[in-house]
Short mmCIF file of the C-alpha atoms (twelve columns), coordinates in Angstrom:
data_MODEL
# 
_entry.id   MODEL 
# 
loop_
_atom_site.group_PDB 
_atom_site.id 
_atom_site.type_symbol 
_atom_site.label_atom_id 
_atom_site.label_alt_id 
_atom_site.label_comp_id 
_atom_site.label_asym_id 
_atom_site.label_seq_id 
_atom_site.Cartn_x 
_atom_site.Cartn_y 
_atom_site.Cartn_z 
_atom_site.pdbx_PDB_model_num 
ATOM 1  C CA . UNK A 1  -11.214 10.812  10.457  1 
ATOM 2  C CA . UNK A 2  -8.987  8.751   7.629   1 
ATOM 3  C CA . UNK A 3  -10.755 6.662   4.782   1 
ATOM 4  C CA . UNK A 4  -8.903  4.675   2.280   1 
ATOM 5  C CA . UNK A 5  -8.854  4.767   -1.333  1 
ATOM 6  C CA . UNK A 6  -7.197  3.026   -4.068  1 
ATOM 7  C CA . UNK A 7  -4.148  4.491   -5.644  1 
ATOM 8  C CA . UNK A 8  -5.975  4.393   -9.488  1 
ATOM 9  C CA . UNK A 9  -9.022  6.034   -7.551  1 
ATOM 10 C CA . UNK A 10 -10.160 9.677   -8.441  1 
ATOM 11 C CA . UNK A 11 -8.558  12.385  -6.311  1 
ATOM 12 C CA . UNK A 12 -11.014 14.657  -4.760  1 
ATOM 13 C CA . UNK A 13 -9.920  18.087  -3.531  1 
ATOM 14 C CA . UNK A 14 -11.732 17.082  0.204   1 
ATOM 15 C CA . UNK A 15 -9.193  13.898  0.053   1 
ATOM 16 C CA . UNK A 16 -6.168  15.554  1.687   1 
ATOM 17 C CA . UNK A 17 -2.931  13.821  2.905   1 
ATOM 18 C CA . UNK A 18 -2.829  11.150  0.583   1 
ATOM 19 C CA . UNK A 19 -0.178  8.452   2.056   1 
ATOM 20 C CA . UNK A 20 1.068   5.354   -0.355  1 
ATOM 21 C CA . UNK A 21 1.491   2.745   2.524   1 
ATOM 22 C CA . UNK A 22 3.361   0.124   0.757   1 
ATOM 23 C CA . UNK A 23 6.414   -1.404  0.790   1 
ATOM 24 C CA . UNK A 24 7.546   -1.217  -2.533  1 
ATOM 25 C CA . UNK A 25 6.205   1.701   -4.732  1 
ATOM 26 C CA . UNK A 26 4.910   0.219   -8.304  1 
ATOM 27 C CA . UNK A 27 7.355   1.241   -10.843 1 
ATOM 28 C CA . UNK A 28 4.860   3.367   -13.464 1 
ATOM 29 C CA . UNK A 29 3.256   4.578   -10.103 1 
ATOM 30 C CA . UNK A 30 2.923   8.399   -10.997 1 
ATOM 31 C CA . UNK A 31 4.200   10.506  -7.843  1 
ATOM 32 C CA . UNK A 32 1.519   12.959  -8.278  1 
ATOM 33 C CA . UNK A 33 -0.815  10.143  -6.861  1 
ATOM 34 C CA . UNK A 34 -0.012  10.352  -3.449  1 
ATOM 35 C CA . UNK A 35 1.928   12.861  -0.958  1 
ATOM 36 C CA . UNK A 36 3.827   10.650  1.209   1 
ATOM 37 C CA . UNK A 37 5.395   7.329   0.214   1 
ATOM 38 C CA . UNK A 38 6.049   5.491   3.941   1 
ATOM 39 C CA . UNK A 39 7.308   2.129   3.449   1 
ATOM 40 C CA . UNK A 40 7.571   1.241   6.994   1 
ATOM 41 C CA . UNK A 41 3.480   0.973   7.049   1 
ATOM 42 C CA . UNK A 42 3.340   -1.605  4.542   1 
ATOM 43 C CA . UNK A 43 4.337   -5.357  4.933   1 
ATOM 44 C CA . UNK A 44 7.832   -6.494  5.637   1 
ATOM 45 C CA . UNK A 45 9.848   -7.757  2.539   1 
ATOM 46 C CA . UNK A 46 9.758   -11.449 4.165   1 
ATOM 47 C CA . UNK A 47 6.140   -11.469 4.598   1 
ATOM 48 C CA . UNK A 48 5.393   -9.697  1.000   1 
ATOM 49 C CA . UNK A 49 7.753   -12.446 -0.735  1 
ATOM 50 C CA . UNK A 50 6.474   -15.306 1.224   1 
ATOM 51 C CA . UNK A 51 2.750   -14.557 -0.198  1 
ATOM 52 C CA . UNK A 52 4.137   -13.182 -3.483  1 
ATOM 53 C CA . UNK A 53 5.376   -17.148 -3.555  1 
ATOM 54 C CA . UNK A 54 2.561   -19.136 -2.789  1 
ATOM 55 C CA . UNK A 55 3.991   -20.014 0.603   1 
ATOM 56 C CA . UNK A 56 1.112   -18.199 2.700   1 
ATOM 57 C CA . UNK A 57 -2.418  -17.846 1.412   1 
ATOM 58 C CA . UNK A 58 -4.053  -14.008 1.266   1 
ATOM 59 C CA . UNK A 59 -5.824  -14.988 5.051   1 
ATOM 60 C CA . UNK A 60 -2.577  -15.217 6.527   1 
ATOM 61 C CA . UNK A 61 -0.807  -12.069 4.784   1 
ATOM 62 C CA . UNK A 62 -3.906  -10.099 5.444   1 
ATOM 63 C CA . UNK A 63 -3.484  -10.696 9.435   1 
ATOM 64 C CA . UNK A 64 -1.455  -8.911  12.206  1 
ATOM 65 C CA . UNK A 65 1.620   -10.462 12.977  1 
# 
């Protein structure tokens, strides 16, 4: 089973593997907050940029491609 959680959320000792599945890892993002940092499971950098500009609206980033 997997559940998702926030990164600011409380860690539990049940949580487990905690993966950060972003593209870009915040900059004051402690490491101790997740396990494994896989960038390839976030958005692509054209597709976080486009909505990061205005130029698609949350709907659109929020679906498959």
């Amino acid at each position: 089973m997997s559940e998702t959680k926030s990164v600011p959320s409380a860690i539990e000792p049940g949580d487990g593997l905690r993966i950060l599945a972003t593209r870009f890892r915040g900059r004051r993002l402690p490491t101790d907050r997740y396990d494994v940092w896989m960038a390839n499971l976030g958005p692509s950098e054209k597709r976080l940029k486009s909505v990061l500009a205005g130029k698609i609206a949350w709907q659109g980033f929020s679906k498959p491609q």
